[in-house]
Kinemage of the C-alpha trace (Angstrom):
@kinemage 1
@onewidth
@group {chain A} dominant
@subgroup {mainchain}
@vectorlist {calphas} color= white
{ca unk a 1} P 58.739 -4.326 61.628
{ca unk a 2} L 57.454 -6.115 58.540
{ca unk a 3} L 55.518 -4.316 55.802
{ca unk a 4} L 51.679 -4.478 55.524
{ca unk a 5} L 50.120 -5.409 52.245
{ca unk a 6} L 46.630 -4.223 51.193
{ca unk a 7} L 46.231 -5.642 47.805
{ca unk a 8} L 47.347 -8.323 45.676
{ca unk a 9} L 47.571 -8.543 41.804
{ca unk a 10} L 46.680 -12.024 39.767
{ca unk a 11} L 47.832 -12.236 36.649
{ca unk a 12} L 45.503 -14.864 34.657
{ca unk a 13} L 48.076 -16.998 32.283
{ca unk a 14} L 45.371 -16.158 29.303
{ca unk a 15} L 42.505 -14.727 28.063
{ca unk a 16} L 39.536 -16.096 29.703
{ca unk a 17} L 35.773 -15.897 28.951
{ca unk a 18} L 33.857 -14.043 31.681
{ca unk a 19} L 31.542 -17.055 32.071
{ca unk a 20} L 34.383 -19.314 32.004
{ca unk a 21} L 36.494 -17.256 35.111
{ca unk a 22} L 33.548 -17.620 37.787
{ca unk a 23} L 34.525 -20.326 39.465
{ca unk a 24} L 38.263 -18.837 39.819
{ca unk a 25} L 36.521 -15.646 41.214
{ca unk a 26} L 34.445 -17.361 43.384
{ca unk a 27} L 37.722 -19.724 44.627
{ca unk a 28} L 39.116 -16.307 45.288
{ca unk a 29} L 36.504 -15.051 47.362
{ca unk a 30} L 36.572 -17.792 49.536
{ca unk a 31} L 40.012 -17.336 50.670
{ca unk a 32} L 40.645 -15.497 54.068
{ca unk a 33} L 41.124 -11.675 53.877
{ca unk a 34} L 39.572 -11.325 50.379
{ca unk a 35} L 37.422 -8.287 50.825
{ca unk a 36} L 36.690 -8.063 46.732
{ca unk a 37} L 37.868 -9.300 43.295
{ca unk a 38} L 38.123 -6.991 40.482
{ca unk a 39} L 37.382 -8.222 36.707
{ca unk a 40} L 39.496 -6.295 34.285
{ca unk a 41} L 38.407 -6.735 31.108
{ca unk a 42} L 40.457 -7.523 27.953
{ca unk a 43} L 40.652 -4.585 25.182
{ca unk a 44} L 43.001 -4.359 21.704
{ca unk a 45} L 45.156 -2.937 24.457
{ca unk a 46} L 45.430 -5.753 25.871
{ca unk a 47} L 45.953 -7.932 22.692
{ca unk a 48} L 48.356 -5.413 21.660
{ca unk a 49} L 50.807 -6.122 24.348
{ca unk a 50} L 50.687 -9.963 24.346
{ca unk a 51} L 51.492 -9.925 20.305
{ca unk a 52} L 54.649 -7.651 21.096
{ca unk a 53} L 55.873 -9.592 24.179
{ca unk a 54} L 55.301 -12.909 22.394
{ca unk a 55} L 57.043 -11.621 19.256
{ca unk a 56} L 59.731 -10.018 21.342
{ca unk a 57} L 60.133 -13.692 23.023
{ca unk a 58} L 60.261 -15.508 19.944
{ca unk a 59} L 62.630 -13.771 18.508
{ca unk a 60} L 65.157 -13.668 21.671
{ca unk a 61} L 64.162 -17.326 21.765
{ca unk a 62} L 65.429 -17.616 18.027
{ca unk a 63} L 68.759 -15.557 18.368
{ca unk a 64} L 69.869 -17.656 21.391
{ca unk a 65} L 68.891 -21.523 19.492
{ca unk a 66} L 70.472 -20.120 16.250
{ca unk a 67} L 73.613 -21.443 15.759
{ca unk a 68} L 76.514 -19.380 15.145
C-alpha cells in the first residue's frame, strides 16, 4: 500500500516581498488538491539562519578550491 500525503512544504529560493509572492500563491491555489497556502513570514530568525548556512557554505566551498 503506498503512503498518503496531507501536506506539502515549498521552500521559496529567497526572501520575497509579500506583494511580490501573490501571483506564486495564487499559481498555487490553482493547482488540484490545494485546499490552502500558508504565508510564513520572514523574522531575524530567519535571517539568522541564511547568514550561518551561507557562511558555513562558503567556507566548505573555500577549504575544498584551496589548494594544498
Amino acid at each position: 500500500m503506498t503512503d498518503r500525503i496531507h501536506a506539502l512544504t515549498v521552500v521559496l529560493e529567497r526572501i520575497v516581498r509579500s506583494d511580490d509572492v501573490q501571483p506564486t500563491i495564487a499559481a498555487i491555489k490553482e493547482l488540484r488538491n490545494v485546499a490552502d497556502v500558508k504565508v510564513h513570514i520572514a523574522d531575524v530568525a530567519t535571517h539568522a539562519a541564511e547568514t550561518r548556512a551561507r557562511g558555513h557554505l562558503t567556507r566548505k566551498l573555500y577549504h575544498a578550491l584551496e589548494p594544498e
